[in-house]
N, C-alpha and C positions, 0 to 999 in steps of 0.2 A: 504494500500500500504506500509507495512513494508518494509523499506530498513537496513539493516546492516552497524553499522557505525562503520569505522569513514568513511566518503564518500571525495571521492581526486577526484577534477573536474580543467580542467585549467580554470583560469581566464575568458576566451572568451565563457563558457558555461555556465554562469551566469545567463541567461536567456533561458537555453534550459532547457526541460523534461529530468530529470535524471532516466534512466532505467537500474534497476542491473539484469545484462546479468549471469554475476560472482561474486563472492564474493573472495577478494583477488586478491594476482598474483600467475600466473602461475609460477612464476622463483623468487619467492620471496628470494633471495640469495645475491640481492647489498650491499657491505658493509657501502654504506652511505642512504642505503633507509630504513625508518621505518616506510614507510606509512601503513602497513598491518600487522605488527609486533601481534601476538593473532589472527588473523584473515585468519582460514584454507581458501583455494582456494576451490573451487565447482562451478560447471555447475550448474546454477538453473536450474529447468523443465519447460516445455513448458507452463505445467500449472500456475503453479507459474508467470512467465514471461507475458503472457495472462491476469491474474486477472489486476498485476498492469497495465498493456494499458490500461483495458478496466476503471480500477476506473480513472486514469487519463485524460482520453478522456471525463469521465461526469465532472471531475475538472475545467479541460484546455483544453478545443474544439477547441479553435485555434492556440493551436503549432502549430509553426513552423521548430522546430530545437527539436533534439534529441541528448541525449549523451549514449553512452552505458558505461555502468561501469561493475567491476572494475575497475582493471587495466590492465585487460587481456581479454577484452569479446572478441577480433579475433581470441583467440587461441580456441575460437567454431567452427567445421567445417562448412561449405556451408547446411549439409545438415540439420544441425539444425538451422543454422544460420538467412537461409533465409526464414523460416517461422516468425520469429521473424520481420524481414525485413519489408515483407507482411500484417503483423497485423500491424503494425505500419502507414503502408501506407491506409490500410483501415480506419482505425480506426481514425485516423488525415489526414481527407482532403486538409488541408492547409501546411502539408509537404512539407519542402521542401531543409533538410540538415539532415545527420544522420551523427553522428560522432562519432568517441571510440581514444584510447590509443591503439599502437599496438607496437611490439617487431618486428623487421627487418623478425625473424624467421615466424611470423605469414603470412606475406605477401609472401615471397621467396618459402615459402613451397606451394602455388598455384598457378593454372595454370594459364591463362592469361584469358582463358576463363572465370575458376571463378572468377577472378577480378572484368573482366565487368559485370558479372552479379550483383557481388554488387553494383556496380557503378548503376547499369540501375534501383537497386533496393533503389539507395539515400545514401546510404553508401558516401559521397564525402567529407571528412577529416580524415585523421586518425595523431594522436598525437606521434609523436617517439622519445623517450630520448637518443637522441644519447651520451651525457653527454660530453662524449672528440672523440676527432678524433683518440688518443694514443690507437692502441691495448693492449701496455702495461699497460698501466695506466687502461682500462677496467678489463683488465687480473685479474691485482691486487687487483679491486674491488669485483670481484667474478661474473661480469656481461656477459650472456649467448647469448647476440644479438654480433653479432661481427660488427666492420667497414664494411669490404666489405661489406658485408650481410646487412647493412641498407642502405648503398647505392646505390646498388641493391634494396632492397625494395622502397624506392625515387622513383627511376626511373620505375618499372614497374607499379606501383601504378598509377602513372603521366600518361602515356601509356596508363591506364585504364578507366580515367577519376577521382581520386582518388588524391586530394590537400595533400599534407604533409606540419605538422607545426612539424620543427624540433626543441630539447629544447636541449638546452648547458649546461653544469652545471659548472659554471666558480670556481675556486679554486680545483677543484676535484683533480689537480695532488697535490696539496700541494708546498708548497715552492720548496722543491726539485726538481719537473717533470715540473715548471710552465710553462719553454720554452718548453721541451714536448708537454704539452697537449696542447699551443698556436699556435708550429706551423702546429701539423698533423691533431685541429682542422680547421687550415685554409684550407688545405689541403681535407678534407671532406668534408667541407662544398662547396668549390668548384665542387666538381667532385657532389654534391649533387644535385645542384642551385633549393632549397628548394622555395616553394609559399612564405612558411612562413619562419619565424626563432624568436626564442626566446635565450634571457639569463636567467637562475638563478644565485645566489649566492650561495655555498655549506655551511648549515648548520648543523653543528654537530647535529645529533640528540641522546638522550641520550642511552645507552644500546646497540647502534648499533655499528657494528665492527668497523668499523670506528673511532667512535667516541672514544671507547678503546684505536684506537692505538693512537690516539692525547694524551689523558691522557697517557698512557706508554712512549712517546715522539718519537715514531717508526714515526707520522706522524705528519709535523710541518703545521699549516695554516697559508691561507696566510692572508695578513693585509688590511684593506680595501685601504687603498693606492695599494697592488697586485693586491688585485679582479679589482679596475680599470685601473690598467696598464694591466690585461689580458684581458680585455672587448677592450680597445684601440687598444692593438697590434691585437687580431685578426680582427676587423674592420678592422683595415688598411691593412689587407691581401685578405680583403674579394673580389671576382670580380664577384659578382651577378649581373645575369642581369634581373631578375622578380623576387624580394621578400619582401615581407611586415617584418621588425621587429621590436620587442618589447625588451624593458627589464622594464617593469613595473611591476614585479609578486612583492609581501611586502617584498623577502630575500633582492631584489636589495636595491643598496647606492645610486642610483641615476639612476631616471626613465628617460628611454629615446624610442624614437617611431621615426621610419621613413622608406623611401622604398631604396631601389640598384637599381638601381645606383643611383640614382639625391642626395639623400640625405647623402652620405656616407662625403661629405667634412663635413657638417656642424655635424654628430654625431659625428669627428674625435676633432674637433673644441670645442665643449661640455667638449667632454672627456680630452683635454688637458686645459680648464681653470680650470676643477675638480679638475687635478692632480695638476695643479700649485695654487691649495688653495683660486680660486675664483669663484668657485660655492659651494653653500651650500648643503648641505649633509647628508641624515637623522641621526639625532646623536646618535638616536639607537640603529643605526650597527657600527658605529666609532670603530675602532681596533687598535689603535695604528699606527695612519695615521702620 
């Protein structure tokens, strides 16, 4: 069961069968992603796709939970897709979640019918980096899923039977954009009202545009004192009414979990003993706090 590394799984798939769908991304173009960086995009084949079920079913007979990778296996059409789908379900009796990464694009681009059939066929999470709510601030990353269009994705997804865990990427605007991307993140993720919701921290990664323009100084980051005054403010914007969130992925300064509404006083409450220097803080990431 040769897999293609480096392999990018969120957190919450830790325990699922990792099945590469694709190799790469399709839109490998972000200026702060380097997760694929050397690593061409390709459709694996049927065949291919097949061996590894069938050796991981004599592995792990009692999966439960599937992730498809890369970081783009939706931008497979239905009609390759859902064979894929089908062995999975054969093959692993005790199915009973299939999940991938998907770009707003992957989703907007079909019809509603083929939605449910992924849905009917266990497809029920897909992972979307909305990053900022700032069309601008995407713009300027070079990122190809736009706002509307993943919010739009959300909702027909949802319509379908089809949970979305949306990921933030806090610092992304930079110093300069931070009320930017704070307040048109609130703004999205509203009109969103996501199952789930995640935070990251934005980590320069080396060689990536991004990262360039901070070394050039074209891009200032923010401090960890920022990253948690942007985590703060948009909480406090936030008016969810069903959504599970996290910010425990290793970028974050300070791991926090709870749901919207019930919980949003006390992650407000958190975040403001942090900022006022009475909560401890991985010293890790300390920035000039």
């Amino acid at each position: 069961m040769p897999i293609i590394e480096p392999v990018i799984r969120p957190p919450a798939e830790a325990e699922s069968f990792l099945l590469q769908v694709t190799t790469g991304c399709s839109s490998s173009c972000c200026s702060f992603c380097g997760a694929y960086t050397g690593k061409p995009f390709r459709v694996k084949n049927l065949a291919e796709i097949t061996a590894d079920i069938i050796e991981a079913s004599r592995l792990y007979p009692e999966t439960r939970r599937v992730f498809l990778m890369d970081g783009d296996a939706l931008v497979v059409n239905n009609t390759k897709l859902l064979p894929v789908l089908e062995q999975l379900q054969a093959f692993f009796p005790k199915l009973s979640r299939i999940a991938s990464y998907a770009n707003g694009y992957n989703i907007t681009a079909r019809n509603d019918e083929e939605l449910q059939v992924l849905s009917r066929n266990k497809l029920r999470l897909i992972y979307i980096g909305l990053e900022s709510g700032s069309q601008e601030i995407l713009d300027g990353c070079n990122k190809r899923s736009e706002v509307a269009e993943m919010v739009e994705a959300v909702h027909r997804a949802e319509k379908a039977g089809i949970k979305s865990s949306v990921i933030v990427l806090l610092g992304l605007g930079g110093k300069k954009d931070s009320r930017i991307h704070v307040r048109d993140t609130i703004t999205a993720l509203n009109r969103m009202q996501p199952r789930y919701l995640s935070f990251l921290s934005l980590m320069l990664i080396p060689g990536t545009p991004l990262w360039r323009e901070a070394r050039n100084g074209s891009f200032e980051e923010l401090t960890s004192w920022g990253l948690l005054r942007e985590s703060r403010d948009i909480i406090a914007g936030l008016e969810l009414n069903k959504t599970v969130f996290r910010s425990d992925h290793a970028s974050n300064h300070l791991p926090l979990e709870g749901r919207f509404p019930e919980d949003k006083a006390r992650l407000l409450s958190v975040l403001d003993a942090a900022l006022a220097g009475k909560v401890d803080l991985k010293p890790e990431f300390l920035r000039d706090l």
